[in-house]
N, C-alpha and C positions, 0 to 999 in steps of 0.2 A: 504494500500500500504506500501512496507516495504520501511526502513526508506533510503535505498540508492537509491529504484525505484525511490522513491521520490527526492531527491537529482538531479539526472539524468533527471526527468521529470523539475524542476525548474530550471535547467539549459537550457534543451533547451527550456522552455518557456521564457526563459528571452532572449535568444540568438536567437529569433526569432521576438521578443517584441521588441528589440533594435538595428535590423538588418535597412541598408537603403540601402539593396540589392534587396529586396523584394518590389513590387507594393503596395501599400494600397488593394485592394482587394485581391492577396496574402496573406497579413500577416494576415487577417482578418479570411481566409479561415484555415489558419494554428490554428488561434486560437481556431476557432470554434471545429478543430479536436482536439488540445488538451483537452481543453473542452469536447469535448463527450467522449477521451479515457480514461478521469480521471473520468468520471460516473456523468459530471455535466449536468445539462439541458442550453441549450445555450439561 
């Protein structure tokens, strides 16, 4: 991943990590997808 996609990705994983907008099983779901679109196994 190049290094600004990356940047962009850790943004809004952190802005999504640190939201208390979102339900617990929301942010969980959020995770999960960032997780499989960065090619990790959840």
């Amino acid at each position: 991943m190049a290094s600004e996609q990356m940047q962009k990705y850790e943004q809004f994983y952190e802005s999504a990590r640190q939201s208390e907008v979102f339900d617990e099983r929301t942010a969980v779901l959020l995770h999960l997808a960032a997780a499989m679109a960065r090619g990790c196994e959840p």
